[in-house]
C-alpha positions in Angstrom: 12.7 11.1 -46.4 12.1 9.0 -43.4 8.4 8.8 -42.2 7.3 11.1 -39.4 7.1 9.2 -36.3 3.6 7.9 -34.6 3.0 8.4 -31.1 0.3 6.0 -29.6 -2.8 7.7 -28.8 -3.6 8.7 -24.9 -6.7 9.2 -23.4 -7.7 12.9 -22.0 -7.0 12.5 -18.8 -4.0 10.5 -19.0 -2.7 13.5 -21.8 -3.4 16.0 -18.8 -1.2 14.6 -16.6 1.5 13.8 -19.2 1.3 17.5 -19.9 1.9 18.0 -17.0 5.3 16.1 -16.5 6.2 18.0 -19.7 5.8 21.0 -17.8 7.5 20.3 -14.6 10.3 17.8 -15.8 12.4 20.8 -15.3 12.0 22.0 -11.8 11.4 18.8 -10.4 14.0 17.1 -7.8 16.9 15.8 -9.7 15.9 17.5 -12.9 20.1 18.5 -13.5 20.7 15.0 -12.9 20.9 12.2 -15.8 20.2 8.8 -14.6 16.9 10.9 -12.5 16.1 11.8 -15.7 16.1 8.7 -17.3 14.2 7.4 -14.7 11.4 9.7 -14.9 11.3 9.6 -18.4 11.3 6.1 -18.1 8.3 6.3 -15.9 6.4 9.1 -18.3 6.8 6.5 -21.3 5.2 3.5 -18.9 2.3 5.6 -18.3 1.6 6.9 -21.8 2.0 2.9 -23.2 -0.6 2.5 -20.8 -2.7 5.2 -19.7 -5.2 4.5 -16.9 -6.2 0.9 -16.9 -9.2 -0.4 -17.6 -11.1 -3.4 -17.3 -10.1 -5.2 -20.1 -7.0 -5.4 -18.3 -7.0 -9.0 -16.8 -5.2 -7.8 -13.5 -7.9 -4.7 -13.1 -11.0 -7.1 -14.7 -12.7 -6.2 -11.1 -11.5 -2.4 -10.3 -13.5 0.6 -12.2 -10.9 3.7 -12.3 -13.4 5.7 -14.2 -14.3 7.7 -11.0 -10.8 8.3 -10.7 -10.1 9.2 -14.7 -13.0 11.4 -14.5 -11.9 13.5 -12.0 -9.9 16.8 -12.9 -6.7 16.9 -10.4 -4.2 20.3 -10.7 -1.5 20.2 -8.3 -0.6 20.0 -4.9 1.3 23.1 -3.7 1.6 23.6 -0.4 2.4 26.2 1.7 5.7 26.0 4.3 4.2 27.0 7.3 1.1 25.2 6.7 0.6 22.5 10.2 -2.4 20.0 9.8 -3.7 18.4 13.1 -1.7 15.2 13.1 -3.8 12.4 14.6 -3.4 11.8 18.5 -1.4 8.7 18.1 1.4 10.8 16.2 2.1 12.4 19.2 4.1 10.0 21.3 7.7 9.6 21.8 8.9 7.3 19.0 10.3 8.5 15.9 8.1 10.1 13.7 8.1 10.9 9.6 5.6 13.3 8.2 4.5 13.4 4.5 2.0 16.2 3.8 0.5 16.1 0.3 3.3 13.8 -0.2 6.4 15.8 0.5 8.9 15.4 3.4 8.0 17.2 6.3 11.0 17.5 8.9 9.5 20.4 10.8 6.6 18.7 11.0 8.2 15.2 12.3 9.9 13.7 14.8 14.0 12.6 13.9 15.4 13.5 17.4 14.7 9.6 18.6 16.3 8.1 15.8 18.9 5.9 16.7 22.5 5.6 15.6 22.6 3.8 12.7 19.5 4.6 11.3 19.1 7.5 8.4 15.9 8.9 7.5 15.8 11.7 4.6 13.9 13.2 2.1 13.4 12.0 -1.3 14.0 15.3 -2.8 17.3 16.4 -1.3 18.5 13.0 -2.3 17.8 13.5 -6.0 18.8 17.0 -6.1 22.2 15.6 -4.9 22.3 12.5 -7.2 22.4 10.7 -4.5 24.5 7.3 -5.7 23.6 4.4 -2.9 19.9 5.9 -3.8 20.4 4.7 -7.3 21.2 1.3 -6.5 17.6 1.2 -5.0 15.3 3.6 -6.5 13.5 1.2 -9.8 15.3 -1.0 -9.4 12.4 -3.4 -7.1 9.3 -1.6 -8.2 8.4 -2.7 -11.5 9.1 -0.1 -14.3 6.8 -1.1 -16.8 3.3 -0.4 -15.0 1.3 2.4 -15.4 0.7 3.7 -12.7 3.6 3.2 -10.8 5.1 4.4 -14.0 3.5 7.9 -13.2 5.0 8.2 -10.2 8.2 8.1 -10.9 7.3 10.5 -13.5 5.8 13.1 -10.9 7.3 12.3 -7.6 8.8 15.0 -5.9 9.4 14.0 -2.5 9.1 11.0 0.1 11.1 9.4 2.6 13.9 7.6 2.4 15.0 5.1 5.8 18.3 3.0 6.0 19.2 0.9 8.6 23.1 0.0 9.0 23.7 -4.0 9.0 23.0 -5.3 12.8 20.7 -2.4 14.1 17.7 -2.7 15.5 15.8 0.8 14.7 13.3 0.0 17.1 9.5 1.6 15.5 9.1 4.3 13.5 5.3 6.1 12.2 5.1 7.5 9.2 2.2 10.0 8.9 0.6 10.2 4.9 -1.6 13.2 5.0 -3.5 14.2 2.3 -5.1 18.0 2.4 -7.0 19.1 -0.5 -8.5 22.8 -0.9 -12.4 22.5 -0.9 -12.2 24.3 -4.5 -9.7 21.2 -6.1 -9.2 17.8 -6.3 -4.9 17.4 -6.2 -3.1 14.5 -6.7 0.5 14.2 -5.4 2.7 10.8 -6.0 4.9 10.1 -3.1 8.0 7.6 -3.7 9.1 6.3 -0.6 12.3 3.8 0.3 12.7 1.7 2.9 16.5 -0.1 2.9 17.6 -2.4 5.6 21.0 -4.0 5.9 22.1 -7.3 7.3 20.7 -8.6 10.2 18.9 -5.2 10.8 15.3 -4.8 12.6 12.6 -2.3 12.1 8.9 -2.0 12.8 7.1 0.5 10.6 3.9 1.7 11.2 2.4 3.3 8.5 -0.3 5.4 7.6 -2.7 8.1 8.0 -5.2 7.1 10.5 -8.4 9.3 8.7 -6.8 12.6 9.4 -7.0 13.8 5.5 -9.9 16.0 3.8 -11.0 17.1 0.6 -10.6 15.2 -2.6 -7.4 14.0 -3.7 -5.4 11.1 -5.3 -2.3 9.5 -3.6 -0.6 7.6 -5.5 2.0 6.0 -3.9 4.8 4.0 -4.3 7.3 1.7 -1.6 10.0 0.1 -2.6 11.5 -2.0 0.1 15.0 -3.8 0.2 15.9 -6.8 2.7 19.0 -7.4 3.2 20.6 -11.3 5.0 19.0 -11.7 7.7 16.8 -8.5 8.5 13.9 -8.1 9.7 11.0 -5.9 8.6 7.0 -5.3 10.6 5.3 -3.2 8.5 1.8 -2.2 9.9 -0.2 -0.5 7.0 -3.2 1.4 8.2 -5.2 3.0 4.9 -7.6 5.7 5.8 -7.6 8.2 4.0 -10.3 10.6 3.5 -13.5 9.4 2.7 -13.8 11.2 -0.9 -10.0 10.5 -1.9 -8.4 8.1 -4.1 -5.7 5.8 -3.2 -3.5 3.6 -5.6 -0.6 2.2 -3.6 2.2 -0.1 -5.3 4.6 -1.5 -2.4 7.7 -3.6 -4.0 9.7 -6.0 -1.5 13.2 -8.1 -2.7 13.5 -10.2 0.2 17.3 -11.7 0.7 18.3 -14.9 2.2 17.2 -15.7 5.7 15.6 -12.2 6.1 11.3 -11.8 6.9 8.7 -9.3 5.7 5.7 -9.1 8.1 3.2 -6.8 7.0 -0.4 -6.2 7.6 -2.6 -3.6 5.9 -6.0 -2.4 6.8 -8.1 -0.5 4.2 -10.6 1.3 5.9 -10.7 4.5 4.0 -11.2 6.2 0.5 -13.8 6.4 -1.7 -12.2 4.0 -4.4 -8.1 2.1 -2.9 -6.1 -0.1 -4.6 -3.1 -1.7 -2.8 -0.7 -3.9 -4.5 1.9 -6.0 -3.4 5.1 -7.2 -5.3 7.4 -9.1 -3.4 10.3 -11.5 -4.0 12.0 -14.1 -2.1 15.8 -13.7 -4.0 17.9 -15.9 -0.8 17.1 -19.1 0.6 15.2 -19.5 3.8 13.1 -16.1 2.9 10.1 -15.6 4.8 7.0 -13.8 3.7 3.8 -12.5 5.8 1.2 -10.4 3.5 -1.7 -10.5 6.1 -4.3 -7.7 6.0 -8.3 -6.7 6.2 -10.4 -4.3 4.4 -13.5 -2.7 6.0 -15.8 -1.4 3.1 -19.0 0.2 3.5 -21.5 2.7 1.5 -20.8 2.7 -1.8 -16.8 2.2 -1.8 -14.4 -0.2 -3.5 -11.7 -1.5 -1.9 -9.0 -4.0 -4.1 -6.4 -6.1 -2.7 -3.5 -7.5 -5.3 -0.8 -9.4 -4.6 2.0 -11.3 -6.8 4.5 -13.4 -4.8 7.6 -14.3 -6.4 9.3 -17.7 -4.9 12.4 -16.9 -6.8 15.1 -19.1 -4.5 15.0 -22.3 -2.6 13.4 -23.5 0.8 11.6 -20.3 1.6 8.1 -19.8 2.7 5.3 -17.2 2.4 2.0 -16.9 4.3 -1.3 -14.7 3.5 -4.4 -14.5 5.0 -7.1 -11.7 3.7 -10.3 -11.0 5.2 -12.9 -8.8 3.9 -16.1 -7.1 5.6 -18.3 -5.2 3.3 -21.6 -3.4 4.2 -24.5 -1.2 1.8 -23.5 -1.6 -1.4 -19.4 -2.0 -1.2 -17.4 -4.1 -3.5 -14.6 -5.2 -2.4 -11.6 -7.4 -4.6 -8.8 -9.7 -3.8 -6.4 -10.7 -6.4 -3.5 -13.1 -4.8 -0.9 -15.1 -7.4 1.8 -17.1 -6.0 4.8 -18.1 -8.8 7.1 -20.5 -7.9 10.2 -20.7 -9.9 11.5 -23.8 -11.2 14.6 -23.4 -8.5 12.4 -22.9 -5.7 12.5 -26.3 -4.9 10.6 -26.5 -1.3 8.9 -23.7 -0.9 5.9 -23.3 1.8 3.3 -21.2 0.3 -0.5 -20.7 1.8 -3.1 -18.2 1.1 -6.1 -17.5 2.0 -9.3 -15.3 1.4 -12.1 -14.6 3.6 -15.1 -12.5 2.8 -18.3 -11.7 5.3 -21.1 -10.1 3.8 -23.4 -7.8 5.9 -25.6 -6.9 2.7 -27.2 -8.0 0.1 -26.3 -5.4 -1.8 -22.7 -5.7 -1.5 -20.2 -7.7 -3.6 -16.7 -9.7 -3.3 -14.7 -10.9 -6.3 -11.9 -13.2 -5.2 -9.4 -14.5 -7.6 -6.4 -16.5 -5.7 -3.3 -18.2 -8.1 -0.9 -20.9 -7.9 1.2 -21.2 -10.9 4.0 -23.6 -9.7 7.0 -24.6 -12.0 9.2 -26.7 -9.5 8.1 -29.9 -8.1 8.9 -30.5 -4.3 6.8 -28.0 -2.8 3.6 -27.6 -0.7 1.4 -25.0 -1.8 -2.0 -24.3 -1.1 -4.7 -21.4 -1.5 -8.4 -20.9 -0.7 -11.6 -18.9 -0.6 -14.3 -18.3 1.3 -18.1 -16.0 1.0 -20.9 -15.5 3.5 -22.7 -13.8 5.7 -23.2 -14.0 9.5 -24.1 -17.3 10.9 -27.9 -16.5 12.2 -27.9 -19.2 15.0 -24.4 -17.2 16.7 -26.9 -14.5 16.4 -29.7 -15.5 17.7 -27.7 -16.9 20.5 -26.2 -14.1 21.8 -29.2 -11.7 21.1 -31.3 -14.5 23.4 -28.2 -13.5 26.2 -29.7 -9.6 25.8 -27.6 -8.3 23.9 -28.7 -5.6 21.3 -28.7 -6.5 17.6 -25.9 -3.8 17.0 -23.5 -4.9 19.2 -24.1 -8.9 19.1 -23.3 -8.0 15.2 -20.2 -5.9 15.9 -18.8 -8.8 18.1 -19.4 -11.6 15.5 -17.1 -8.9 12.9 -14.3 -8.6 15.5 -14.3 -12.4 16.2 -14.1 -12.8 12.1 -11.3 -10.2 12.1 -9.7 -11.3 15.3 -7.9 -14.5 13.1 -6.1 -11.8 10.8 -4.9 -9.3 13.3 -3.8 -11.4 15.8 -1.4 -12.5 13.3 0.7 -9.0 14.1 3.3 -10.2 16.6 3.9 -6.7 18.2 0.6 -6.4 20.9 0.8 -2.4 20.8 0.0 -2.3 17.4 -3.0 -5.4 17.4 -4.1 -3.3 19.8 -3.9 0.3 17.2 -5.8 -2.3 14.6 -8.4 -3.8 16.3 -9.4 0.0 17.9 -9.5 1.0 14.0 -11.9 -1.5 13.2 -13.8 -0.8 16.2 -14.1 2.8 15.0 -15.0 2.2 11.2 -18.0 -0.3 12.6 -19.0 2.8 14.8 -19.2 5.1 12.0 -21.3 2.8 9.8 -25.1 3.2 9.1 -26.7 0.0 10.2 -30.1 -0.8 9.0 -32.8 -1.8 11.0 
């Protein structure tokens, strides 16, 4: 008689939402579809090896998800005709994707000033189809074996799916990432998004939800993000969501020969984010640009991570972090650069800045090299204060009030990071951003 089989033990609230995959795996997109399946299931099996991490895991030593574990989510089900305020800046004339509560909402966005060449669909119709160029792409850049990321694909039922024909230049797209909880709930919704460029195709993607969510709710999120020869990708991440909500965000680049990622993200929202990055350089001549801030006040915790993968030759890749926390905040950055043995001169730099406005609030910064090839030039650094108190006094002697003179030592420290964005409309959407969040903090006397 062979011996009954084992199942590792899950905690509560990881069992909950396992459950709930059990429950849905049937009417979810794709459901009639095997390799969806398999992908899912693949997914479901990462999360219950794993549950929610803790802290004894080495890449989460610094980020508490008890808050998040702790929290009972049911959920999200949303009404058709329901129509959020979108935030004023949604309203313009460029193209326009809308995910509310993670689903695709084409009544909701803006597809009539797409170009030709350029596809933008929803996540669900795609799997319900089986779509086959989708399979090619979906899991296949986003690690499977993580465990959050894991859940996603267990529980994803819609996102947005953009593809750019070789040689087009898509000009900018928004997307909008709502998230609208019911004041009796917390829900949690797990959007799956792809982003697909061919050869020698352009896009500049901005991306976010500019504070326009409510209520209490969990997006976990997932981007996965294929470069082909050549392209070109700007990718402006702007994370605000609601100040009670939860945000765990996994974005996974393959970068292909002579093709650039440029992205910067500012975290300015949520009551506990996460935001990973995962990117590859596959082709020679690769370029990468993870650039971002993070704006952290009250008691909030904001975590960076980022693992850089100089998998090919002659490529280079470029980050530069800066962190402002305020009250009690803590704030993380995690950045590891891994150079192959064949990624014989690569150009990798990194850097971490911190400015702390309390002593109260806390940074833990934990930048990696681990280099296995031998002509390259790498290098990586940190650095922790507070605000120089002779710029202070200097401009407080010129008349200017203690609030402001401190606001414009901030910008000056943030200036260095944005004005790495190349495209001036959107320094110009980021530094108004951090402009706001320093409005809306309590400053002490």
């Amino acid at each position: 008689m062979d011996a009954p089989v084992v199942m590792p033990a899950v905690a509560p609230a990881a069992a909950t939402l396992l459950d709930r995959y059990a429950g849905l795996k049937d009417r979810l997109p794709g459901a009639r579809v095997a390799w969806v399946e398999a992908w899912r299931n693949r997914g479901a099996e990462a999360f219950r090896a794993g549950g929610f991490p803790t802290r004894r895991v080495e890449a989460w030593k610094f980020t508490d998800l008890t808050p998040l574990r702790d929290t009972r989510f049911v959920e999200a089900l949303l009404a058709t005709d329901t129509h959020p305020t979108l935030p004023e800046e949604a309203g313009g004339e460029e193209a326009r994707i809308v995910l509310l509560d993670g689903r695709f909402r084409a009544d909701l966005s803006r597809l009539d000033a797409l170009g030709d060449g350029v596809r933008v669909e929803s996540l669900a119709v795609l799997l319900a189809d089986g779509d086959g160029a989708l399979r090619d792409l979906l899991g296949t850049i986003a690690r499977s074996d993580l465990p959050l990321p894991g859940l996603n694909a267990a529980l994803a039922e819609d996102g947005a799916v953009i593809r750019i024909a070789p040689g087009v230049d898509a000009g900018r797209i928004r997307i909008v990432s709502l998230g609208v909880a019911p004041e009796a709930h917390a829900v949690a919704f797990h959007p799956r998004s792809i982003i697909s460029l061919g050869a020698g195709a352009s896009l500049t993607l901005l991306d976010g939800a500019h504070g326009a969510g409510k209520g209490v709710y969990w997006q976990n999120a997932v981007t996965e993000i294929a470069l082909g020869e050549g392209a070109r990708l700007t990718h402006v991440r702007v994370q605000d969501e609601a100040r009670d909500a939860f945000h765990t965000t996994l974005v996974a680049v393959r970068v292909e020969a002579k093709a650039e990622y440029d992205s910067f993200t500012l975290v300015r929202g949520a009551r506990l984010a996460r935001n990973e990055v995962h990117a590859v350089l596959v082709g020679p001549k690769a370029a990468l640009h993870l650039n971002g801030a993070q704006l952290v006040d009250g008691e909030r915790h904001a975590d960076t991570t980022t693992v850089i993968d100089h998998a090919a030759p002659d490529c280079e890749s470029n980050q530069t972090v800066k962190t402002v926390l305020t009250g009690r905040a803590r704030g993380v950055f995690q950045g590891k650069i891994h150079v192959h043995q064949v990624a014989q001169k690569t150009d990798g730099y990194q850097m971490n800045q911190a400015l702390l406005l309390s002593p109260e609030a806390e940074i833990n910064s934990k930048p990696q090299l681990e280099i296995y090839a031998d002509d390259v030039k790498c290098s990586h650094g940190a650095t922790v204060g507070e605000l120089d108190h002779d710029q202070l006094f200097y401009l407080r002697s010129r008349g200017i009030a203690e609030v402001e003179a401190k606001s414009m030592l901030v910008q000056a420290f943030l200036t260095d990071a944005v004005s790495l964005v190349s495209d001036e409309a959107l320094r110009e959407t980021l530094l108004a951003a951090t402009d706001a969040w320093w409005d809306e903090v309590e400053h002490p006397a």
